[in-house]
N, C-alpha and C positions, 0 to 999 in steps of 0.2 A: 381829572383825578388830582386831588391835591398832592399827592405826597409825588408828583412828576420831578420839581425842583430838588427833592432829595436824591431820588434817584440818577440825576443827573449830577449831584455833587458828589454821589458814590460811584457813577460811571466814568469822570473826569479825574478822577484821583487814584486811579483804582492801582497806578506802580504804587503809589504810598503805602496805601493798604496791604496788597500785594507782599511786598515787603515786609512789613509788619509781621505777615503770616507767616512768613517765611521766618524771620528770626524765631520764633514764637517755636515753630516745628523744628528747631534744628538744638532748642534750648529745652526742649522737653525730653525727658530721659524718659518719660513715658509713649514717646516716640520716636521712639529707633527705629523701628524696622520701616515706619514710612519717610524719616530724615533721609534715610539711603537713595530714595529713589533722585533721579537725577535733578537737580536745580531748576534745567528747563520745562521738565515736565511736570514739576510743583509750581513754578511759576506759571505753567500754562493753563493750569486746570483753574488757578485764582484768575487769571485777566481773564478768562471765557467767561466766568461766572459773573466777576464784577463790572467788564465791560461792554458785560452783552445784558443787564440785570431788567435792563427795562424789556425786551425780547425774551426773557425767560419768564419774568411776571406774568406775561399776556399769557401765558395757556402751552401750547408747544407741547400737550404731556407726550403724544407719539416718539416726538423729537429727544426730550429728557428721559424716556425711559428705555429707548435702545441704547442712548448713549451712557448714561449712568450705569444698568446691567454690562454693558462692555467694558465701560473701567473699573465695576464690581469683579468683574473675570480676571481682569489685565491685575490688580491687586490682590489677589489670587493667587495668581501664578509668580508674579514677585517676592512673595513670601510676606505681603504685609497682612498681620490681623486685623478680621473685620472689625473690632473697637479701635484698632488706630485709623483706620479708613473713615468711619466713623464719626472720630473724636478731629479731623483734619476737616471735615466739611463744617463740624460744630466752630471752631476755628474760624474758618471764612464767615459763619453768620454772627459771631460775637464779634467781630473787627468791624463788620457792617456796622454793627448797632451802636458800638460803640464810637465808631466815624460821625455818623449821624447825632449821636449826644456832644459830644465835643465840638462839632461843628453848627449847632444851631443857629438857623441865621437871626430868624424873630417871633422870639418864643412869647407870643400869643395865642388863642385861643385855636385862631385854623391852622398856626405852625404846628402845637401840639398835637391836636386830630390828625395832621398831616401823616406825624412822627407815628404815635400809636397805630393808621392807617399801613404804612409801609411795613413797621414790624410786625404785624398780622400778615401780610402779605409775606413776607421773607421767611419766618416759620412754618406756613402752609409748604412756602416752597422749597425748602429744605427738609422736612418731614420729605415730600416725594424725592428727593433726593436720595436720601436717606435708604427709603423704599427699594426702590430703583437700584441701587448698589449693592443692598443688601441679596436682593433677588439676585444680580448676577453672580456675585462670589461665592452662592450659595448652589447655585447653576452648575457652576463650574469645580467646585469642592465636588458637587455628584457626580458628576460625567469622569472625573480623576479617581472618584471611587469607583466606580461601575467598571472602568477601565482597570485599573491594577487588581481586582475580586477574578 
């Protein structure tokens, strides 16, 4: 798989990024109610994702969509909106890509293919992402209405 090297340069960097995300979410007025959630648990939801990227690539849907619907519930019940839940994963996949443009190592012909390869890939997988989160907060917004009726 070509675009392996990249993935690896986004797995190896990934407090940077990390980081990144985090200013980004705490400087968005359009994201307030998920700035509140606590530092470590923003922080942890970016290193799982970016340093585990090449093990979420490979497939794992069983795995990303118990996990994803659990923290579609768990932001839920924190009071954050699903477009900021949303707009926080949109986050982690434009810092990817944009890590990867900024860091080109040799932009030839199979760098290129490599680049366009992985962000085909990163989209697909964040789309189920996306998915996945949506189903749980959507889960659990019902069961809190089923319960309080």
């Amino acid at each position: 798989m070509l675009s392996a090297k990249l993935i690896r340069l986004i797995e190896t960097h990934e407090e940077k990024i990390g980081a990144c995300i985090l200013r980004e979410i705490r400087r968005d007025p359009s994201l307030s109610h998920l700035a509140r959630l606590p530092e470590a648990e923003l922080r942890e939801r970016c290193r799982e994702i970016l340093q585990n990227l090449d093990e979420w690539l490979l497939g794992h849907e069983e795995k990303i969509q118990h996990q994803y619907e659990n923290i579609g519930k768990s932001r839920y019940r924190n009071s954050v909106p699903l477009h900021e839940s949303i707009q926080g994963l949109c986050l982690i996949k434009y810092a990817m890509i944009d890590f990867i443009h900024e860091h080109e190592i040799d932009p030839d012909f199979l760098e290129l293919y490599a680049e366009e390869e992985l962000e085909s890939r990163v989209q697909k997988f964040f789309d189920l992402l996306v998915v996945h989160l949506a189903r749980g907060y959507e889960r659990e917004w019902r069961s809190t209405f089923i319960a309080a009726a």
